[in-house]
C-alpha distance (Angstrom), angle and dihedral (degrees) to the residues before:
residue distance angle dihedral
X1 . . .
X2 4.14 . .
X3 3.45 111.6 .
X4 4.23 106.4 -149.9
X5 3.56 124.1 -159.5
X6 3.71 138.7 -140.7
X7 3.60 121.2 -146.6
X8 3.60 88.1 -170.2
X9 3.74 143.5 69.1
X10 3.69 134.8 -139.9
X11 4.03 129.5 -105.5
X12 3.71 92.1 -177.7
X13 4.02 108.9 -147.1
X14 3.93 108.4 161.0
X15 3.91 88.2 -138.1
X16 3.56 108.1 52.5
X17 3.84 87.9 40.8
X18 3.99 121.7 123.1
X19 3.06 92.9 -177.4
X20 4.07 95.6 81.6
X21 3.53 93.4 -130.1
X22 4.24 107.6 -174.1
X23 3.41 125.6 -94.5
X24 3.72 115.3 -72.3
X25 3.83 85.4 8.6
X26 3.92 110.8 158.7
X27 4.42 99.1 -155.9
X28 3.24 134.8 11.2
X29 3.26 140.0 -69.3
X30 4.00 95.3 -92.2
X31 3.92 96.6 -141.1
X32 3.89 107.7 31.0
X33 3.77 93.1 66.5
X34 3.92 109.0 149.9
X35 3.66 126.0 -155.2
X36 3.97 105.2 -123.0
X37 3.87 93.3 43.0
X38 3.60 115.6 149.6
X39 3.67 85.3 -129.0
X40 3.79 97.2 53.4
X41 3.81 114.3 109.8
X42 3.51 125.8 -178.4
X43 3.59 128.9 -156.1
X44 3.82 138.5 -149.0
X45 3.75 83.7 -108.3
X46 3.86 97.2 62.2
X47 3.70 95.8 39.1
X48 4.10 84.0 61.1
X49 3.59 82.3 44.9
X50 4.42 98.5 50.8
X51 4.13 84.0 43.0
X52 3.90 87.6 55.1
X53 4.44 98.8 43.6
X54 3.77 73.5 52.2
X55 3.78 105.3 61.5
X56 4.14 82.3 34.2
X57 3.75 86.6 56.9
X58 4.34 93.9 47.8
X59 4.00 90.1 44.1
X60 3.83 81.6 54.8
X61 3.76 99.4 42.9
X62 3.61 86.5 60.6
X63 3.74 93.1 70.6
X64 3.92 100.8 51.6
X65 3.59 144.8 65.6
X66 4.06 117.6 -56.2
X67 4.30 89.3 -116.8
X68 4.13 90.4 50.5
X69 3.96 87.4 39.5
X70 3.82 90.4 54.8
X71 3.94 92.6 54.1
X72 3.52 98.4 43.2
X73 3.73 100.8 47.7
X74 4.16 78.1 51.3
X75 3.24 90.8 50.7
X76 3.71 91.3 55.6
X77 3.70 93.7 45.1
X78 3.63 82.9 63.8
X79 3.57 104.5 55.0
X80 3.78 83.8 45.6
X81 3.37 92.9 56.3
X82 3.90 90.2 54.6
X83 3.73 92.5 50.1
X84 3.92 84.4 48.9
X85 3.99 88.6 52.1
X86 3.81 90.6 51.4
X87 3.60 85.4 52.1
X88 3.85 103.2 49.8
X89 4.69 83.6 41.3
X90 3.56 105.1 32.6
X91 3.64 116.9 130.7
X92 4.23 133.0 -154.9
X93 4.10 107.4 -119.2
X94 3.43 89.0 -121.7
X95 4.19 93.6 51.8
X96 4.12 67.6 59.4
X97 3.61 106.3 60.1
């Protein structure tokens, strides 16, 4: 069994949701959470935590073929780059209230 991750939390509003919770639902629905939500935040926290699967994911791309290398070292450019656009968007909680 794969175990997937979220490096994000979520700020349940029934309208932004994509997620289709049910009418008059009150959360989400716990295992159709989609990255680019309207009700995804992401903390400091999980930003730490993409930049870290990332350097996991180029220690292991060292050990395979070149082809697989060349996706996964993408693929941890990307979750860099999310941690990156955290960085460069990220608000205080109280700039929030």
């Amino acid at each position: 069994m794969t175990t997937r991750t979220r490096f994000w939390i979520c700020a349940f509003k029934r309208d932004n949701a994509l997620c289709e919770p049910e009418l008059g639902a009150t959360a989400p629905r716990q295992y159709d959470c989609k990255e680019g939500c309207g009700n995804t935040v992401r903390t400091d926290t999980h930003a730490r935590q993409l930049r870290d699967k990332a350097d996991e994911i180029d220690r292991a791309a060292a050990f395979v073929p070149e082809k697989l290398s060349r996706r996964m070292r993408r693929n941890a450019g990307n979750l860099r780059e999310r941690a990156d656009a955290h960085d460069a968007t990220a608000q205080t909680a109280e700039a929030l209230t």
